[in-house]
C-alpha positions as CSV (number, residue, x, y, z in Angstrom):
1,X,2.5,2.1,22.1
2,X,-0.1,4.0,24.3
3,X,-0.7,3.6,28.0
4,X,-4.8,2.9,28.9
5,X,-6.2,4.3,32.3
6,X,-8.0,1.2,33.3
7,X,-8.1,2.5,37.1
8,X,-12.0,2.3,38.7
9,X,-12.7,0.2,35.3
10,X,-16.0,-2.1,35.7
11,X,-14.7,-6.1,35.0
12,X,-16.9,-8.5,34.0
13,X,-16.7,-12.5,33.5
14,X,-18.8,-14.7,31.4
15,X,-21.7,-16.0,33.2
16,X,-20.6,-19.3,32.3
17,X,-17.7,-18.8,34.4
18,X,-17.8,-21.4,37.2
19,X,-15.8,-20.6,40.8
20,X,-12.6,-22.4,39.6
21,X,-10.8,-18.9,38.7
22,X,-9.4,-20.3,35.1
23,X,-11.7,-16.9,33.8
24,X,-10.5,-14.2,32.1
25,X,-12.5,-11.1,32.7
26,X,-13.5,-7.9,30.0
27,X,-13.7,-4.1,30.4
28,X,-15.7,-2.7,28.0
29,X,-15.8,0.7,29.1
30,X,-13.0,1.8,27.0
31,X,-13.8,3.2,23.2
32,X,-12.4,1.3,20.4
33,X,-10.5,-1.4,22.5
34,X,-11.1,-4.4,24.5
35,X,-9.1,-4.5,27.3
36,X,-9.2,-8.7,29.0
37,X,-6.8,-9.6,32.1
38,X,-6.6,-12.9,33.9
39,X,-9.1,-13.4,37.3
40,X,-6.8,-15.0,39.3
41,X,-4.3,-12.1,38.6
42,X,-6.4,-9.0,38.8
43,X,-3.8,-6.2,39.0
44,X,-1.4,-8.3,37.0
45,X,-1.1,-7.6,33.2
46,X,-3.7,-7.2,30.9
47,X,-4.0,-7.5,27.1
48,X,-6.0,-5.5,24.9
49,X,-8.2,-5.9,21.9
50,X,-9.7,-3.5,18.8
51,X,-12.7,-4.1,19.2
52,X,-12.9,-5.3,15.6
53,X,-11.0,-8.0,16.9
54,X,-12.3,-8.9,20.2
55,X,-15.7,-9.4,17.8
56,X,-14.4,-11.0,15.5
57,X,-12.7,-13.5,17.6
58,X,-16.3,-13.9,19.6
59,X,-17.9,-14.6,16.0
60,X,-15.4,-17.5,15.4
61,X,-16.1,-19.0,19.1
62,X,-20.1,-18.9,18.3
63,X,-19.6,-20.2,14.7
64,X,-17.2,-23.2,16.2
65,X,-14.5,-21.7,13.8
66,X,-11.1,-21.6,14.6
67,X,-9.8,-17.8,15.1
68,X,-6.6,-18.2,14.0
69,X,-5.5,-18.7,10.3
């Protein structure tokens, strides 16, 4: 298991976000992975993604499929 430097890293929320805080928030400034961490618990853990994945999972949101087999 590797380690990512995520210090100084731009996060971003959808624009569909509203002000509640139940967002989760995307770095994409990373090659090759996806890193996504809860807005209400910004220096708390984070999970992170291929991107592969993290498009693939997007895909099945847009397409009203269910990501998970």
């Amino acid at each position: 298991m590797s380690t990512l430097k995520l210090h100084g890293t731009a996060w971003r929320k959808s624009s569909y976000s509203g002000t509640g805080g139940n967002c989760i928030e995307v770095a994409d400034s990373t090659p090759g992975v996806i890193p996504v961490r809860d807005s209400k618990e910004p220096i708390g853990c984070h999970l992170a993604f291929s991107t592969a994945a993290w498009y693939a999972f997007i895909k099945a949101l847009k397409d009203n499929e269910p990501p998970f087999g």
